[in-house]
C-alpha positions in Angstrom: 157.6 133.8 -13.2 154.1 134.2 -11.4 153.9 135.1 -8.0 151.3 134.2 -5.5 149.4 138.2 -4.8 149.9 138.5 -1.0 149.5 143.1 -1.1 147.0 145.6 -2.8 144.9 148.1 -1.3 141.9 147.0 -0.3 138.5 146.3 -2.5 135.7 148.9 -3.0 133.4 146.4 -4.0 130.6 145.5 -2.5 130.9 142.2 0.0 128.2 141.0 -1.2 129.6 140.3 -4.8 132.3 137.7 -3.3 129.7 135.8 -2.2 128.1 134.8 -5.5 128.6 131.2 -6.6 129.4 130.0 -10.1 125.8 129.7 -11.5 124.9 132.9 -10.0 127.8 134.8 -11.0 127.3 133.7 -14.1 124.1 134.8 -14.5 124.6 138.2 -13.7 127.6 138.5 -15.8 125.3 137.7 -18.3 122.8 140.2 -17.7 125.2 142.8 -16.9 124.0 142.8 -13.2 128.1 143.0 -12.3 131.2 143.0 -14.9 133.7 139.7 -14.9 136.1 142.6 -13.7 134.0 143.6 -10.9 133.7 140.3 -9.8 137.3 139.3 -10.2 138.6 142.1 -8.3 136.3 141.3 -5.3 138.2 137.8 -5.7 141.4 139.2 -5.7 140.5 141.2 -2.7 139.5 138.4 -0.5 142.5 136.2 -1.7 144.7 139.0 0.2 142.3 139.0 2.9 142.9 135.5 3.5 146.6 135.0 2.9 147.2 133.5 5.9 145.1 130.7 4.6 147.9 129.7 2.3 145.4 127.7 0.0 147.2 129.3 -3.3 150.7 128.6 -4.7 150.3 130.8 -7.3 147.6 133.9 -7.9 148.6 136.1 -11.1 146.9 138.8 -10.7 147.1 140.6 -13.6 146.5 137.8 -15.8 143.2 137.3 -13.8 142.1 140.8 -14.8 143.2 140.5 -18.2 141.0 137.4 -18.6 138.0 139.0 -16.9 138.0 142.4 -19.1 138.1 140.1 -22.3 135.4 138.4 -20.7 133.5 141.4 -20.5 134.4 142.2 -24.0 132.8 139.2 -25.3 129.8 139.8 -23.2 129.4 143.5 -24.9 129.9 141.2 -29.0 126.7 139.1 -27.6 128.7 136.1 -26.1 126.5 134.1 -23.5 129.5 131.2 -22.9 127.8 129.2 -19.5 130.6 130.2 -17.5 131.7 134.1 -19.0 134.0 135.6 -16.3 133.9 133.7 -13.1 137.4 132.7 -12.0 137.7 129.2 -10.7 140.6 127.6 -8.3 142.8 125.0 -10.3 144.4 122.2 -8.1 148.3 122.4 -9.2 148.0 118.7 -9.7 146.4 120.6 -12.9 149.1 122.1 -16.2 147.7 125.4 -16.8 149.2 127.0 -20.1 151.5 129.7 -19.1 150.8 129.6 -15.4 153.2 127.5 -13.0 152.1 123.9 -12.3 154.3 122.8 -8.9 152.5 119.5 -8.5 152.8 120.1 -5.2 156.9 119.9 -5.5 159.8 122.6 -4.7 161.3 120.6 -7.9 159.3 121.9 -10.0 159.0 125.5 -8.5 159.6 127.4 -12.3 157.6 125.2 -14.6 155.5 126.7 -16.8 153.5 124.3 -18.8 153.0 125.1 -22.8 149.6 123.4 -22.6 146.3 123.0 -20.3 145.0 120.3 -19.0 141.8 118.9 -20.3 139.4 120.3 -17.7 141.0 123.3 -17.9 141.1 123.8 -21.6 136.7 122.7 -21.1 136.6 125.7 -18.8 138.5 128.4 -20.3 136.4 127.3 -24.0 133.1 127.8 -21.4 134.3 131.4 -20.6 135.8 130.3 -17.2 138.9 131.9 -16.0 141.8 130.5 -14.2 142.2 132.3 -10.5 145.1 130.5 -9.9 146.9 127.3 -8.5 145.6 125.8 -5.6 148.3 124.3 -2.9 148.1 120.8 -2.0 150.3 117.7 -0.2 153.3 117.2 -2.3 151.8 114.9 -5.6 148.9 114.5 -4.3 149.9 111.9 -1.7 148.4 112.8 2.2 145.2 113.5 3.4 145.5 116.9 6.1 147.3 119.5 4.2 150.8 119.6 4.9 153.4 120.8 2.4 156.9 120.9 3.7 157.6 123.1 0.1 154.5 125.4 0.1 153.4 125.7 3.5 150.7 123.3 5.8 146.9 124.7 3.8 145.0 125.9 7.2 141.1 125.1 7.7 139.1 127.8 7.0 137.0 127.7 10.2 139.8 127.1 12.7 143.6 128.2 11.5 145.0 125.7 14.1 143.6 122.9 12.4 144.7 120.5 9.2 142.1 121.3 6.2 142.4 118.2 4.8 143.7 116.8 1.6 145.1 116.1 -0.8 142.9 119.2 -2.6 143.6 121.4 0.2 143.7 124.4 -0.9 140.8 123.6 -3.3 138.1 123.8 -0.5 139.7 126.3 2.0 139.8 128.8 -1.5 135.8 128.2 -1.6 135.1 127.6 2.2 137.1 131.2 2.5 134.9 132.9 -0.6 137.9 133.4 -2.4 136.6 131.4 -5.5 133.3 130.2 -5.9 134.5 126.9 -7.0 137.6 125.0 -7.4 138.9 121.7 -9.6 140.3 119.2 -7.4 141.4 115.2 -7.7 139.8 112.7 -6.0 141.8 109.0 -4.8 140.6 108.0 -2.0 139.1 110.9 -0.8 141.1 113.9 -2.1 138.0 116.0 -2.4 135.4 114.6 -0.6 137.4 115.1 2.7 138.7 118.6 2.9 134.9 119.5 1.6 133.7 117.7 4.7 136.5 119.5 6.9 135.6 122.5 5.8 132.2 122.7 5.4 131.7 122.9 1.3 130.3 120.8 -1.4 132.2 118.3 -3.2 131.7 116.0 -6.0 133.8 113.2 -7.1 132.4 111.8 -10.6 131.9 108.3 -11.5 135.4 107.3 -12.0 136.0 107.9 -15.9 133.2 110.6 -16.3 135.4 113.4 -16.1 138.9 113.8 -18.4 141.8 113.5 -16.3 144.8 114.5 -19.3 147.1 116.8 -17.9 146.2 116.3 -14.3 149.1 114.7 -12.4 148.1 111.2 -11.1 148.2 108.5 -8.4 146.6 105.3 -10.0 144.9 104.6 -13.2 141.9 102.4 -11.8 141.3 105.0 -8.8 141.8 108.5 -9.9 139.0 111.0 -10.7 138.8 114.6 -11.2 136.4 116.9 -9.0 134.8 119.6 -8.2 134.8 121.8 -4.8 132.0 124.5 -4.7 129.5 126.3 -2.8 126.1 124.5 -3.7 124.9 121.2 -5.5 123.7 123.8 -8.5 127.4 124.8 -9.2 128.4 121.2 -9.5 125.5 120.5 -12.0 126.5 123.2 -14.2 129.7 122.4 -14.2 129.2 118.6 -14.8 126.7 119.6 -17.7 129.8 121.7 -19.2 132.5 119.2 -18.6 130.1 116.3 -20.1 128.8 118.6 -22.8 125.2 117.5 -21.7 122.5 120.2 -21.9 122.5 123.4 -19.8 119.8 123.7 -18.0 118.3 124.1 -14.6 115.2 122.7 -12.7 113.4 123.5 -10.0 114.3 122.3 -6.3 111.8 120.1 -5.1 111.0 121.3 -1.4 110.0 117.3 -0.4 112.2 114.2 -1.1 108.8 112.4 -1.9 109.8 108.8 -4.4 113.7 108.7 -3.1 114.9 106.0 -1.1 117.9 105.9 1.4 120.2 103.1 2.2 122.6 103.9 5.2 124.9 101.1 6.7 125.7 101.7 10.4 127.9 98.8 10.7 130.6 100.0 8.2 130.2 103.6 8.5 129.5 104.4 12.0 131.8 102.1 14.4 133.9 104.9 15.5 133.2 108.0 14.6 132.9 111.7 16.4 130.0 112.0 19.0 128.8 115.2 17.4 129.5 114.0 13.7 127.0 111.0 14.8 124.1 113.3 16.8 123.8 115.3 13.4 124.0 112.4 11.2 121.2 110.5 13.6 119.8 113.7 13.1 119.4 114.2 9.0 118.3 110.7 9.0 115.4 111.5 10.5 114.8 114.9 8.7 115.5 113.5 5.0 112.4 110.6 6.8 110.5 113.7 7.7 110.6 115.2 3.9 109.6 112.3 2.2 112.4 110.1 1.6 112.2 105.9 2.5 115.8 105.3 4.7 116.7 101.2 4.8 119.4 100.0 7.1 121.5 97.7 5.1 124.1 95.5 5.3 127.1 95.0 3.1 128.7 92.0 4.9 130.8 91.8 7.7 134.2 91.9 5.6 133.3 95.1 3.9 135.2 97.2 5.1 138.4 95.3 5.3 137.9 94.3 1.7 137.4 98.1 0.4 140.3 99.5 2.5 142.4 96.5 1.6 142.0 96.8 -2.3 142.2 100.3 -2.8 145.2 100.8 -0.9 147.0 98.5 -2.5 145.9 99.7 -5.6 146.9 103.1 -4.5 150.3 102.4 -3.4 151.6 99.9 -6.6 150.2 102.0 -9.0 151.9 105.6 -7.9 155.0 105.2 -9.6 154.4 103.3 -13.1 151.2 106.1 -12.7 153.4 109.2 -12.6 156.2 107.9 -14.8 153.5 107.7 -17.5 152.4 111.3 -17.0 156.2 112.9 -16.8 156.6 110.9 -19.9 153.2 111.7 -21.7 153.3 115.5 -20.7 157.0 116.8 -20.8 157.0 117.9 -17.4 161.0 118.8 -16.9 161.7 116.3 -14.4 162.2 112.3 -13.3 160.2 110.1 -11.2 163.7 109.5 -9.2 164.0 113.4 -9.1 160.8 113.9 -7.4 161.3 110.8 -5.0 164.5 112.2 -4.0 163.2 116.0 -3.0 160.2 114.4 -0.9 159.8 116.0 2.6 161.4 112.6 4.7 158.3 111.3 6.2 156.9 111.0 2.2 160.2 109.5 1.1 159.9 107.3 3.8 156.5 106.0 2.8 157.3 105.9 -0.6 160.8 104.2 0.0 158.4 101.5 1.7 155.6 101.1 -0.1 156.2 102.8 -4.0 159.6 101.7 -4.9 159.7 98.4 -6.5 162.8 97.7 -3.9 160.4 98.5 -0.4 159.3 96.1 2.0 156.3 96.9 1.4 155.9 97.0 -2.3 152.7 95.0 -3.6 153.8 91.5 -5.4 151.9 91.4 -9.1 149.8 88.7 -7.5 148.7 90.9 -4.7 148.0 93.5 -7.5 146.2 91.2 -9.8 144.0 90.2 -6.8 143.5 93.3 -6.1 142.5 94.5 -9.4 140.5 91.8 -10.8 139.0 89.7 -7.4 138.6 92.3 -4.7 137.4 95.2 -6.8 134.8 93.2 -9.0 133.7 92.0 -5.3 133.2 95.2 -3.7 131.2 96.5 -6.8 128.7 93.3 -7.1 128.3 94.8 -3.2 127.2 98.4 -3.7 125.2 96.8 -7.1 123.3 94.7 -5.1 122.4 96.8 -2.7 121.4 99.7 -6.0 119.0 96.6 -8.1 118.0 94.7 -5.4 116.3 97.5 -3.4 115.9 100.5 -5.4 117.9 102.6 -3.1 118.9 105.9 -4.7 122.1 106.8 -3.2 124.0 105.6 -0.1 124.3 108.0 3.1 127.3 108.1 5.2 129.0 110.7 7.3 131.5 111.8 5.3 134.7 112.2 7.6 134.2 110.1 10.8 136.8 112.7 12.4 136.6 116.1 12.9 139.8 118.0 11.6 142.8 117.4 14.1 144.9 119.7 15.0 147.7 121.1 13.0 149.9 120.1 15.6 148.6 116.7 16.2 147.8 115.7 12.5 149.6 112.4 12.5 148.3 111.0 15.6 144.5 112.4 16.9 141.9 110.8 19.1 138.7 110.0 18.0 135.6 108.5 20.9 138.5 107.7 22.9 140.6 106.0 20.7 143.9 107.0 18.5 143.9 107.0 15.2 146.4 108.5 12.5 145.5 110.7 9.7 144.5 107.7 7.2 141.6 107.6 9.3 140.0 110.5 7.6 139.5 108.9 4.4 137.7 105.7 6.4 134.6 106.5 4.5 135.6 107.8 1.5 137.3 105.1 0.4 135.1 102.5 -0.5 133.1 104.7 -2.9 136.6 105.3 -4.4 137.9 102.0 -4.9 134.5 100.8 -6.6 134.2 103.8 -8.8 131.2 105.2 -7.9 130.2 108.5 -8.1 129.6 110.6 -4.3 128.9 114.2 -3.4 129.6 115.5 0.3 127.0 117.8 1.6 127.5 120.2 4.7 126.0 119.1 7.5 126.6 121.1 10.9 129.1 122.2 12.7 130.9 120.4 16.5 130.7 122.7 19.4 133.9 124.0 18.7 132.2 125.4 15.7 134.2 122.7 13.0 132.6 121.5 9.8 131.4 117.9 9.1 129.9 116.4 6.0 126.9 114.0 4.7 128.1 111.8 1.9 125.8 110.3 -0.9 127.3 107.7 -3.1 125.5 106.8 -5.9 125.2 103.7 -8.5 128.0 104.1 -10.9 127.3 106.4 -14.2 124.3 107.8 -11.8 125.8 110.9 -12.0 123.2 113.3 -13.1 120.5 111.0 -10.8 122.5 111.6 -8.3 123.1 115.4 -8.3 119.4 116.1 -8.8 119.1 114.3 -5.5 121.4 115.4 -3.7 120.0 119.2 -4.7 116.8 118.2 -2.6 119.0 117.2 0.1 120.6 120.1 0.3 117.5 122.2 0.1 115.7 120.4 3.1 118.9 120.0 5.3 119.3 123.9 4.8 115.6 124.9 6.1 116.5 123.0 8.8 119.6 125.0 9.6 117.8 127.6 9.2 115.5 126.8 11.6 117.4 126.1 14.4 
């Protein structure tokens, strides 16, 4: 069985070499600047440096090194695969062929899957190497971290606080430069949240855009895979691998000249941190400054009941037929009722409640229909409206309205004043998610307590490439202005 590496002596490399992401790795891999083994060893390094984190379930090393000097083996026979030795972070939502996939559940604590899922099996043809198994909430189901099984994931920039979920140890692994990039599964927010908490990219795809087989699900109509990384350039490449588009790479424009801005303060500002809204205030104006045309708009006074109201219950009635399906589909050794059963209580709780086709809570088929085929269609004549109507290019929001709470106060936090429980994270997340439409969260500053905080951009679904081209400008102009502070 694989173990998670938690000992070694320490790295001679260079620090620097950690630090490269997955395009830039790449590309001196290629031109035998550094050696996939060089490069994977650095990894390995940091991951012991940053234990503590506990962001991985499972780390083989050896396996890790074997892939990287065969790596540099096809290098030496002429091989110039887009991604050739750099290791990437797999969310154990994810089967990975020979490596434990946990899902997240102490059930499952020796499986060892016969075959990949389809992202990884893209990746590993691409020259990619598997670094190991991120940890996450148990199946994918909570937003701040917490594993009763595997351990609570800790944010990168303050160990005391939650780092988000349910890809937690997705974007602490990349926020800690452990990996330069790590696949993750996006809900309701799953990516786009512990990237904001933690101050990396991530991208959640139009909904569909990506392959999801062999990924461990929470609903059909919602569920996307995604990608946590250091810069909007990783996520390109990657999307241009995954989609088997072109690989290529333009120029950064240093202006935002022809690209127009909706934001909606009504929906996505109400409550939200004081310093989260100074430096969103803030990028408003500077992304103004570049180039760019920012519109207030509105998107009706029920929007945000509607979004939260659909995709939750879409969310919650379609957990269980959702992972029954998979167990079934995949030949994962275990039941629906098995994993239900081992949940830490608070989860079994929920689920009791709200998944179980006996719980209180449990959606009617009429709810669900609504929900499906009313609500949805509703909220996405919304965001098209506002896409044709006024040429906007992508939607800005703050990404988390919260900062990350406190380990120790995860369920129950206070936000301007007001309590709130850890749903609230994924406030602004979710409506992208239950429309489908594709988003990429940005870093945008830091609080005075020196924690991370996000810039969302949502964009018209299937705008995906649009989108990431954008939000590359984005990036590049709210960087100079870091810088220049």
């Amino acid at each position: 069985m694989t173990t998670t590496s938690t000992d070694g002596a320490a790295s001679t490399e260079s620090p620097s070499i950690a630090d490269l992401g997955v395009a830039a790795a790449a590309a001196a891999i290629r031109q035998g600047e550094i050696t996939a083994t060089e490069y994977s060893t650095a990894l390995l390094a940091s991951a012991r440096e940053h234990a503590d984190l506990n962001s991985f379930i499972t780390i083989d090393d050896s396996a890790v090194l074997d892939a990287a000097r065969e790596a540099d083996r096809a290098r030496a026979a002429g091989s110039n695969a887009p991604l050739l030795g750099v290791p990437f972070g797999i969310k154990d939502s994810y089967a990975t062929r020979g490596l434990r996939t946990t899902l997240g559940v102490k059930t499952l604590d020796t499986f060892v899957p016969r075959h990949d899922a389809e992202i990884v099996a893209v990746v590993k043809s691409a020259g990619g190497i598997v670094f190991g198994k991120n940890n996450l909430v148990e199946m994918s189901w909570g937003l701040t971290g917490d594993n009763s099984g595997y351990g609570q994931v800790k944010n990168a920039a303050d160990r005391q606080r939650v780092s988000g979920g349910s890809s937690s140890g997705s974007a602490v692994s990349v926020a800690a430069g452990i990996v330069p990039a790590s696949f993750g599964g996006d809900t309701v927010g799953s990516v786009r949240v512990p990237a904001s908490l933690n101050g990396v990219v991530g991208f959640k795809p139009t909904t569909g855009r990506w392959p999801r087989g062999g990924v461990a699900p929470v609903s059909h109509v919602l569920d996307t895979t995604g990608l946590l990384a250091r810069s909007v350039e990783d996520c390109i490449l990657i999307d241009q691998v995954i989609t088997s588009g072109p690989i290529e790479s333009q120029p950064v424009r240093a202006d935002l000249e022809g690209i127009t801005f909706a934001y909606a303060p009504d929906h996505y500002l109400g409550l939200i941190d004081p310093d989260i809204n100074a430096h969103f205030a803030d990028a408003i104006r500077h992304l103004s400054d570049a180039g760019a045309e920012v519109r207030e708009v509105d998107l009706g006074p029920d929007f945000s009941e509607l979004a939260g109201r659909l995709t939750w219950n879409i969310f919650f009635r379609e957990t269980r037929q959702a992972i029954i399906d998979f167990l079934n589909q995949t030949g994962f050794p275990v039941t629906f009722d098995e994993i239900y059963h081992d949940l830490k209580p608070q989860l079994r709780e929920a689920w009791s409640f709200l998944v179980v086709p006996s719980g209180d809570g449990y959606l009617p088929d009429a709810a669900f229909d609504e929900a499906l085929w009313v609500d949805r269609p509703a909220l996405q004549s919304r965001f098209q409206t506002i896409f044709t109507t006024t040429g906007v290019d992508a939607l800005l929001l703050p990404t988390t309205p919260a900062l990350a709470p406190l380990i120790t106060a995860q369920g129950k936090f206070t936000v301007a004043g007001q309590e709130v429980d850890d749903l609230f994270l994924a406030r602004n997340t979710i409506p992208a998610s239950g429309a489908g439409l594709p988003g990429i969260t940005l870093p945008l500053g830091t609080s005075e307590s020196g924690l991370p905080f996000g810039i969302e951009l949502d964009g018209e679904r299937g705008s995906d490439p649009r989108l990431l081209n954008t939000a590359r400008r984005v990036e590049s102009i709210l960087t100079s202005v870091r810088a220049a502070v």
